[in-house]
DRENVO-121694 format. One line per field, with one value per residue (C-alpha): x, y, z; residue in one letter. Coordinates in steps of 0.25 Angstrom, whole numbers, plus 5000, padded with zeros to 4 digits. Layout:
BEGIN
c1 = c(X|...)
c2 = c(Y|...)
c3 = c(Z|...)
residu = c(A|...)
This chain:
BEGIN
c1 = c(4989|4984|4967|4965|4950|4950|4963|4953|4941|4949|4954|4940|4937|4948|4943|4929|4930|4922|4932|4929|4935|4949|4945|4934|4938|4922|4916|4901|4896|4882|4889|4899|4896|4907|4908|4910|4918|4927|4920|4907|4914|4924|4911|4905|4918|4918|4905|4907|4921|4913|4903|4915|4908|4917|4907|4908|4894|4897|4910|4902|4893|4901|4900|4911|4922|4927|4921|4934|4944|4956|4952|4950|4943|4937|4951|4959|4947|4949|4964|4963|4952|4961|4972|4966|4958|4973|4978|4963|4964|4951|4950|4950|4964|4970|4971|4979|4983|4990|5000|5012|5015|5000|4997|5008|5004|4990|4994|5004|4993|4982|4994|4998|4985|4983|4997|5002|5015|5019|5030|5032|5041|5045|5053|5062|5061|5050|5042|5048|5038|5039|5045|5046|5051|5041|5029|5035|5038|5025|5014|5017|5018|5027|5032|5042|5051|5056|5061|5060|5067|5053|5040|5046|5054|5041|5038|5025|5025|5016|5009|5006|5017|5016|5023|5027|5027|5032|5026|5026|5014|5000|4993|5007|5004|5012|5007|5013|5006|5016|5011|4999|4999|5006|5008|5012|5018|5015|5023|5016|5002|5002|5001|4992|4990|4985|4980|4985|4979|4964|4970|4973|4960|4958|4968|4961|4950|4961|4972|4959|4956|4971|4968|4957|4963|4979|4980|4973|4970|4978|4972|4963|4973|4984|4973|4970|4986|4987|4976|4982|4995|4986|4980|4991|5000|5010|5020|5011|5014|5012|5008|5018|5014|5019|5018|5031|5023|5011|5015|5021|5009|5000|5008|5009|4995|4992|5003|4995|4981|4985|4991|5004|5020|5023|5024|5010|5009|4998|4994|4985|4974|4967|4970|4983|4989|4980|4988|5002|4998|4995|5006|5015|5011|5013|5027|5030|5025|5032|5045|5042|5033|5038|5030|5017|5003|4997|4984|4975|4964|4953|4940|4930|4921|4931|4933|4933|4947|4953|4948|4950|4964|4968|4963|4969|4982|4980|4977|4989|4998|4998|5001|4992|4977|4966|4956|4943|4943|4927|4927|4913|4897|4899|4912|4923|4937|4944|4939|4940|4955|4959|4952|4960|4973|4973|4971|4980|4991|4989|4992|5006|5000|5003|4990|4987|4973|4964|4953|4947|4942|4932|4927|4920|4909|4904|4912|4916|4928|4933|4939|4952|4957|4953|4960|4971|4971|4969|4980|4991|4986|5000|4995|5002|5005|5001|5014|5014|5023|5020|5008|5012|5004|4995|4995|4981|4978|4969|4961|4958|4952|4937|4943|4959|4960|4959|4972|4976|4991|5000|5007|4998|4987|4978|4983|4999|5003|4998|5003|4994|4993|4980|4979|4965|4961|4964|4951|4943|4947|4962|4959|4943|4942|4951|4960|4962|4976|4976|4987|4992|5001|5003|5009|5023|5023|5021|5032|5039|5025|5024|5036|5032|5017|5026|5034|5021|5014|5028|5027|5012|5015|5003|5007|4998|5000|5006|4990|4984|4995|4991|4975|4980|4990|4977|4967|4973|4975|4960|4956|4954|4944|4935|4934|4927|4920|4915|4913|4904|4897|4893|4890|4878|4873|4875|4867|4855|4856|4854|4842|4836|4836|4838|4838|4850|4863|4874|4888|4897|4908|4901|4903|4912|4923|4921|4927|4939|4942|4933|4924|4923|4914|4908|4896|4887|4873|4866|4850|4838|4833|4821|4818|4812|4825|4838|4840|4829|4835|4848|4842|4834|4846|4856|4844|4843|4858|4858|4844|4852|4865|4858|4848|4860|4869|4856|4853|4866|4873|4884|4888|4883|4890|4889|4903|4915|4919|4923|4931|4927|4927|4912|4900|4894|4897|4889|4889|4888|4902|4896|4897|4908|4919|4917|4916|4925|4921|4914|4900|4897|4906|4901|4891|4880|4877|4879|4892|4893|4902|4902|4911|4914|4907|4894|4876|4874|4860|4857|4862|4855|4842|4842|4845|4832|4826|4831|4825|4813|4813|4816)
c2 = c(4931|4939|4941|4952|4952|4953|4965|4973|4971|4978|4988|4991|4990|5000|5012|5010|5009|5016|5029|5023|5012|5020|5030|5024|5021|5021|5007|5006|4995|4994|4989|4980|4965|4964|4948|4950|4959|4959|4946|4955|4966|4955|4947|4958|4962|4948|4952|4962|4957|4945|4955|4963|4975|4986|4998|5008|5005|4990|4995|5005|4994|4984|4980|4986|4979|4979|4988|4996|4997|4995|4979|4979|4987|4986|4988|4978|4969|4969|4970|4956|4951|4956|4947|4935|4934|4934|4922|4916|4918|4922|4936|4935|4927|4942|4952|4965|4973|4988|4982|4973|4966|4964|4953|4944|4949|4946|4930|4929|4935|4923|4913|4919|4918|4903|4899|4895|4897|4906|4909|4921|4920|4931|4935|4948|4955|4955|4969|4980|4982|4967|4964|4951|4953|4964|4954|4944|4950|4960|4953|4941|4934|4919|4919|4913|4921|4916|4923|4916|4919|4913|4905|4891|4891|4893|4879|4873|4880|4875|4888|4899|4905|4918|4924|4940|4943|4959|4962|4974|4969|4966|4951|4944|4932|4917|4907|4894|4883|4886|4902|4905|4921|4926|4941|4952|4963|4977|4989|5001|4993|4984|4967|4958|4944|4932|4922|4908|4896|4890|4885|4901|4907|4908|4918|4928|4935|4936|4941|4952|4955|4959|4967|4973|4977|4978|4984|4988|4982|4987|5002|5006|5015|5003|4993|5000|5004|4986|4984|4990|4986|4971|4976|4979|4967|4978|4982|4991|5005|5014|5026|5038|5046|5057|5047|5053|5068|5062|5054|5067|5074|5065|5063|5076|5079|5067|5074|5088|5079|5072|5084|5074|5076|5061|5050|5047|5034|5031|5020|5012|5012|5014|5000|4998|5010|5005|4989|4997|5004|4990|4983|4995|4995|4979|4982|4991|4985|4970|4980|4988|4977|4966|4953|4964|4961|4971|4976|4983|4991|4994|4997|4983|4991|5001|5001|4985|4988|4992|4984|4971|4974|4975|4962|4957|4962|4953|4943|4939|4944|4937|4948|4958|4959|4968|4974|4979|4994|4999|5015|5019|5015|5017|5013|5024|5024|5029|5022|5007|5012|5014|5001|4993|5000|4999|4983|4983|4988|4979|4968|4976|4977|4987|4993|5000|5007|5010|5017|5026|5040|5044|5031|5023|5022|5029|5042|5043|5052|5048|5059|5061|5066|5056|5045|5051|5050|5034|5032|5041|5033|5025|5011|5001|4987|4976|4977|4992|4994|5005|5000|5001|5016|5013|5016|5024|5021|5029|5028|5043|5040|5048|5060|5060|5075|5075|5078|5068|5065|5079|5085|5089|5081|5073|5059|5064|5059|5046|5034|5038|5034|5037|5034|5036|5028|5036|5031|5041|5057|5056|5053|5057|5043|5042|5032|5022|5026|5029|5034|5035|5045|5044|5054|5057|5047|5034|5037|5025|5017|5026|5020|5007|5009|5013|5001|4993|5001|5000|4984|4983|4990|4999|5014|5022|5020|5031|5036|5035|5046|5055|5054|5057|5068|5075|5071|5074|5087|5091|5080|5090|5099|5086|5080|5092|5094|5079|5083|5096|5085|5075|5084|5089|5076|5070|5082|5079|5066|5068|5079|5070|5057|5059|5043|5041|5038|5047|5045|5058|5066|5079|5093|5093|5081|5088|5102|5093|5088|5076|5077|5065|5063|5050|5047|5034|5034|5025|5025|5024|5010|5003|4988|4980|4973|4977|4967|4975|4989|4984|4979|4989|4999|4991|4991|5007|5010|5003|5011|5025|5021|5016|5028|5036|5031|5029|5044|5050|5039|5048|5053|5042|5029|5017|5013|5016|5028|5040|5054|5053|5065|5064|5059|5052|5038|5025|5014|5004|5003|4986|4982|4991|4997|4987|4976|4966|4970|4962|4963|4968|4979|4984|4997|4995|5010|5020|5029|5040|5048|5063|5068|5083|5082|5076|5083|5083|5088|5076|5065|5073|5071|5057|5055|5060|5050|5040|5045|5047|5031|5026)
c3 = c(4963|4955|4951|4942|4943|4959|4958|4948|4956|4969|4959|4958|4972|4975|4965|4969|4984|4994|4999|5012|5009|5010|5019|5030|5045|5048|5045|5044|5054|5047|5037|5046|5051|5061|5059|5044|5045|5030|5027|5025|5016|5007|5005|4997|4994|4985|4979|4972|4968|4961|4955|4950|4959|4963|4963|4972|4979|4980|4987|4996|5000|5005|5020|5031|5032|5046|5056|5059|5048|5056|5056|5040|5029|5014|5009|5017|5014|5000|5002|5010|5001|4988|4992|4997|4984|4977|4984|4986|5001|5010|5013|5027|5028|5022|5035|5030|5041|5042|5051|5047|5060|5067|5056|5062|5077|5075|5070|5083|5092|5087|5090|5102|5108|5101|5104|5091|5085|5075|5064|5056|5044|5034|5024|5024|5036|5047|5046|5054|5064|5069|5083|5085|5099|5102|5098|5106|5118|5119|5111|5115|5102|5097|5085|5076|5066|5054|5040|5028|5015|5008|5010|5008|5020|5030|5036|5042|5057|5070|5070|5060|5051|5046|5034|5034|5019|5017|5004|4994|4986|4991|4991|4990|4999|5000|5009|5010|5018|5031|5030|5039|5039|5026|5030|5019|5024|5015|5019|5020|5021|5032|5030|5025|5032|5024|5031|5025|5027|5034|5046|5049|5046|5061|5063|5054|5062|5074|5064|5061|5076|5078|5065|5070|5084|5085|5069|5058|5044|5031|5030|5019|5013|5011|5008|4997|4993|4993|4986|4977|4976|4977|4963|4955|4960|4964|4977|4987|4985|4997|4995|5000|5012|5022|5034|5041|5041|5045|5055|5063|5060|5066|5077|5080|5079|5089|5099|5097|5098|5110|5118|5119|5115|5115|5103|5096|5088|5077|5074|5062|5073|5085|5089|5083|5093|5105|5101|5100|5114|5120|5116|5119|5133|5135|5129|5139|5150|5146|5147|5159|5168|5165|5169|5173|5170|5160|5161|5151|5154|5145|5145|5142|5133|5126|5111|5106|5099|5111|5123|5112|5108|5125|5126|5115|5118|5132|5126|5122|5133|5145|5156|5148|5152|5151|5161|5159|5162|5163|5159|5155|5156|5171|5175|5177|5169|5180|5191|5182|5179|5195|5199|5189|5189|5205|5200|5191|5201|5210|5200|5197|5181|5169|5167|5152|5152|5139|5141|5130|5135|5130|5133|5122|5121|5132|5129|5143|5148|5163|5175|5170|5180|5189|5177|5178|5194|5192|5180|5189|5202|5207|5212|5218|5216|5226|5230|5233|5221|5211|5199|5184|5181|5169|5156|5150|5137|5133|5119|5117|5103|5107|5112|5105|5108|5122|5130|5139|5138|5136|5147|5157|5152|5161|5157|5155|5168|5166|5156|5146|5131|5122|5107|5099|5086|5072|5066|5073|5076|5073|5058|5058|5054|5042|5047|5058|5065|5080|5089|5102|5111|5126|5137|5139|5151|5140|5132|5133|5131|5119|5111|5116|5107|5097|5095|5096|5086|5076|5078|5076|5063|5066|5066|5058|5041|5034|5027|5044|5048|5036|5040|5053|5050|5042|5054|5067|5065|5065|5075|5088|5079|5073|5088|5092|5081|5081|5096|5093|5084|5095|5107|5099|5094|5110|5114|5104|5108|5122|5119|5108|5117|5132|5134|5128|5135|5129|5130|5128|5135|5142|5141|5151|5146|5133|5138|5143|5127|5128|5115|5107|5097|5099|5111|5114|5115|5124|5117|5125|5126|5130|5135|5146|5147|5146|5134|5126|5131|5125|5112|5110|5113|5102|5092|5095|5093|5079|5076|5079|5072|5059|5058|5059|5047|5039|5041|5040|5033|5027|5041|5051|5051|5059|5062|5071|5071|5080|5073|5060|5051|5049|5051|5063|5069|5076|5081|5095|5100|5105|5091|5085|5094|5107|5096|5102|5119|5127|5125|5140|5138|5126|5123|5115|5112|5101|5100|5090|5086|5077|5067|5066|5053|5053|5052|5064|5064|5054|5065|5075|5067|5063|5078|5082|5072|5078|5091|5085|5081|5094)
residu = c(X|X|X|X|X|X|X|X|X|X|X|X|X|X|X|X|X|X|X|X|X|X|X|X|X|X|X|X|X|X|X|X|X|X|X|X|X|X|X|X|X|X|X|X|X|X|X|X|X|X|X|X|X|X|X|X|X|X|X|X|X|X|X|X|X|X|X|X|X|X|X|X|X|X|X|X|X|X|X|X|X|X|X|X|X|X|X|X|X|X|X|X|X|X|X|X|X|X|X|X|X|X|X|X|X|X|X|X|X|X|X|X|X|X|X|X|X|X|X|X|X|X|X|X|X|X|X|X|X|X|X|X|X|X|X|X|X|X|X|X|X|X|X|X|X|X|X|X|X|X|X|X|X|X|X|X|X|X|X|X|X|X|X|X|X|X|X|X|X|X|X|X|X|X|X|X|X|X|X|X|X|X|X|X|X|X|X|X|X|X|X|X|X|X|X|X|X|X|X|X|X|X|X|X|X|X|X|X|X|X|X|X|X|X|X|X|X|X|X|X|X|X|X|X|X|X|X|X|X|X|X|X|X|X|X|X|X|X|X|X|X|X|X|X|X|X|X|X|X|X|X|X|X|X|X|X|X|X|X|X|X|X|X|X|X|X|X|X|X|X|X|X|X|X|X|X|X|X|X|X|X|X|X|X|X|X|X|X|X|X|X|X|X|X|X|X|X|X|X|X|X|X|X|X|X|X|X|X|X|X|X|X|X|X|X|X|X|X|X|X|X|X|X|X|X|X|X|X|X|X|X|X|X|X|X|X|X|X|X|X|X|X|X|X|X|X|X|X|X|X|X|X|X|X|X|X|X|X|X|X|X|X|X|X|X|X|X|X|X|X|X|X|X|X|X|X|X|X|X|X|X|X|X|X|X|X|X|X|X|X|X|X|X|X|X|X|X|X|X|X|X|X|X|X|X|X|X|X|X|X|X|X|X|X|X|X|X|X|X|X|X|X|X|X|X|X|X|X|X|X|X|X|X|X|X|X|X|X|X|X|X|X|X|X|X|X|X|X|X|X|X|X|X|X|X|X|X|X|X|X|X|X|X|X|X|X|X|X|X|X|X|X|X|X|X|X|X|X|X|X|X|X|X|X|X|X|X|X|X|X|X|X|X|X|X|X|X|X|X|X|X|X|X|X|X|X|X|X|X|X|X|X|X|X|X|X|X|X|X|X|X|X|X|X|X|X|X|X|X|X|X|X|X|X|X|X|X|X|X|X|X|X|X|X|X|X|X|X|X|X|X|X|X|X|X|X|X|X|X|X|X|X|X|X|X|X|X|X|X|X|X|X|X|X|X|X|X|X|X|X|X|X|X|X|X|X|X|X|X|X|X|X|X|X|X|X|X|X|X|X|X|X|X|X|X|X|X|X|X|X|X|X|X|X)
């Protein structure tokens, strides 16, 4: 297995990286071509291997990656490139993955919906976190079990066999003929997934989308820890941590954040506690109403993980579906939720709502008061029987210090969880894991999320809970500093160009907590047509974004981005975070968003020359 020249070369690679490299959560989409996506970075990657070039700069200049690095990374892609140049594989059949049981979910969810059989063997003992009956019963799933003592006694099998491999060193993989998805299993680290064989190839860019939205990919931090052990041939060696301490600290901070005295759970991402909350829920409504319809209801045009991973999770259930839930660019939250739970009880349905408040990208924040009214309402059946109530999910990730779930709070009294991606203020960015805590009255769906989270093998790693014990503590102070920051640059706006359409919380909601740091800017358009009004407008949004990052290009940068420590962020949420809505829903506007640290008066001139040019 071994290739000397290509283990030195990532040697290299590895003292000569980019420091964001290890420590980035922002991707650049200037860089980023979303249908190359790792295709476009290896390729250049391969380059400079060939010219034996590992210089800093050559590093710097490659293209992004992914666009969010919870789907995948420079150092995963050389992790999954290192290994498949070992066993002369192509890079895109190795998937690695933070999680040790989503590889095998994401292959039974491509055969569930392609009905084809499957068999998992393995040696040893299956990993902890795997529920065969759990998987079963609440995903939905068919499988086959079978242990082997070796690789000799799996036959040929109508349908694809996977192989679960627990391994202590990194880029060990035997396939025979009969394996289609060889799985190592890395403690500490997560999985890497090979792909075996061309008559598979189609299951890799579903085995990524399931990386993309239900996980996350190997994190930079134990990318780097098994490239290493790949280099030196040698047994992974994690490194020791004060994970038991930072856990309770961080869970603390999110009781005290919150305003709440229930269980929080953290997990490797936004979207990986948003999939235990899902499946969490369909487990408990399987248990306690038994042969119901459930409903999801989720905004249409709402951040593209979230709205995706709903109908994802439909998909493959057949008495789960989702309904559109219209919320901002004229359409009232509350009003859109009363009409479809009052449906929704008619049909005698469990309904679970996600709705982000504020919303995104509109930045809208609806009565509460009167929500509340709508989400306590007691509806009945069409058979005068009592509805299910609702459960609200709410995605609290612009505004995460906002109290809405202690006693006494305005959403206490109603089935309320809210969880907030760690990527953006809960870390300032330096890591991706997000949580979740509900009100005293969901409990019982709490412990449910739990198991959920445990058997997704996705709670947080042991390096997230550190950046997280260190960040949260200082996370109330940086939102209203970010906030100070974006008020003054939203009111220059508004002075400096009156025809623009500007999207942010008022004073008012501002004295009630509400003080995000992020708004969207609608620019003045012109046309005879409304085709040219809206060409013109998309030419005008990339006009002011790249004026911005070529100005200020240590502070303004054209990515994803929202609670950063510094600096200012940009981009149109139709190609980035609505990237997988339907195109009808989606918002071709800019959104911003301000750190606590950043020149403002710098911003604020380069944004009068870009009026100046228009």
């Amino acid at each position: 297995m071994k290739d000397n020249k290509m283990l030195d070369y990532i040697q290299n690679v590895l003292e000569n990286m980019p420091n964001g490299w290890l420590s980035t959560t922002t991707h650049r989409l200037d860089i980023y071509d979303e249908k190359l996506a790792k295709t476009q970075f290896l390729e250049q990657f391969t380059t400079l291997y060939e010219n034996n070039n590992s210089s800093a700069s050559a590093l710097s200049a490659l293209p992004t990656a992914y666009d969010y690095i919870r789907l995948g990374h420079p150092l995963s892609c050389v992790l999954e490139w290192g290994i498949a140049n070992l066993h002369h594989l192509h890079a895109n059949n190795v998937i690695s993955f933070s999680s040790q049981t989503i590889p095998i979910l994401a292959i039974l969810r491509k055969n569930l919906l392609e009905n084809i059989n499957t068999q998992i063997t393995y040696t040893g003992d299956l990993p902890a976190c795997f529920d065969a009956e759990l998987i079963k019963n609440v995903y939905g799933y068919k499988f086959e079990l079978k242990q082997v003592d070796n690789l000799t006694e799996i036959k040929a099998f109508e349908g694809s066999t996977v192989f679960l491999a627990p391994e202590k060193r990194i880029g060990t993989i035997e396939c025979t003929p009969n394996i289609d998805f060889f799985i190592s299993l890395h403690e500490g680290l997560g999985s890497v997934l090979v792909v075996n064989g061309k008559q598979n190839e189609n299951y890799v860019s579903d085995i990524q989308h399931v990386r993309r939205r239900e996980t996350i990919a190997m994190t930079p931090a134990n990318s780097f820890t098994a490239l290493k052990s790949l280099m030196d041939q040698k047994p992974v060696v994690i490194a020791k941590n004060n994970s038991i301490a930072d856990k309770e600290s961080v869970l603390k901070s999110i009781n005290e954040i919150t305003g709440t005295t229930t269980q929080a759970l953290v997990a490797s991402s936004g979207l990986s506690i948003q999939y235990a909350i899902m499946m969490g829920l369909v487990h408990d409504a399987l248990e306690n109403h038994k042969g119901k319809a459930i409903k999801i209801i989720v905004p249409p045009n709402c951040y593209g993980g979230t709205n995706d991973q709903a109908r994802r999770v439909a998909a493959c259930l057949d008495n789960v579906s989702v309904v559109d839930l219209p919320v901002d660019g004229g359409n009232d939250m509350v009003q859109s939720i009363d009409k479809i739970l009052n449906e929704i009880a008619v049909e005698d349905a469990v309904p679970y709502i996600i709705a982000e408040i504020p919303t995104n990208p509109r930045v809208e924040v609806p009565d509460l008061i009167q929500l509340k009214a709508v989400l306590s309402a007691k509806r009945k059946t069409k058979d005068g029987a009592i509805a299910i109530d609702p459960v609200f999910i709410l995605d609290q990730t612009f505004c995460p210090n906002v109290h809405f779930l202690g006693e006494g709070e305005i959403l206490s009294t109603v089935r309320t969880i809210s969880f907030a991606s760690g990527s953006k203020f809960p870390s300032g960015g330096l890591c991706t894991a997000g949580y979740c805590v509900g009100n005293k009255k969901t409990v019982d769906l709490i412990n449910k999320i739990d198991i959920h989270l445990a058997l997704c093998d996705n709670e947080a790693t042991a390096l997230q809970y550190d950046i997280l014990a260190k960040q949260l503590p200082s996370m109330n102070q940086r939102i209203l500093d970010a906030y100070k920051n974006t008020r003054e640059f939203v009111n220059f706006i508004h002075e400096s160009l009156p025809g623009a359409k500007i999207n942010f919380v008022s004073e008012e909601l501002a004295k009630q907590g509400f003080t995000p740091s992020v708004f969207s800017l609608d620019l003045p358009t012109k046309g005879n047509t409304d085709e040219e009004r809206e060409t013109y407008k998309r030419a005008l949004n990339l006009k002011l974004i790249n004026l911005m990052i070529t100005e200020i290009p240590k502070e303004s940068k054209f990515c994803v981005s929202y609670g950063q420590l510094k600096g200012c962020y940009w981009t149109i949420p139709a190609t980035s975070t609505q990237g997988t809505t339907k195109e009808g829903d989606k918002d071709y506007i800019v959104r911003a968003s301000l750190s606590p640290n950043l020149d403002l008066e710098l911003h604020k001139k380069v944004f009068l020359k870009f009026i100046e040019n228009i």
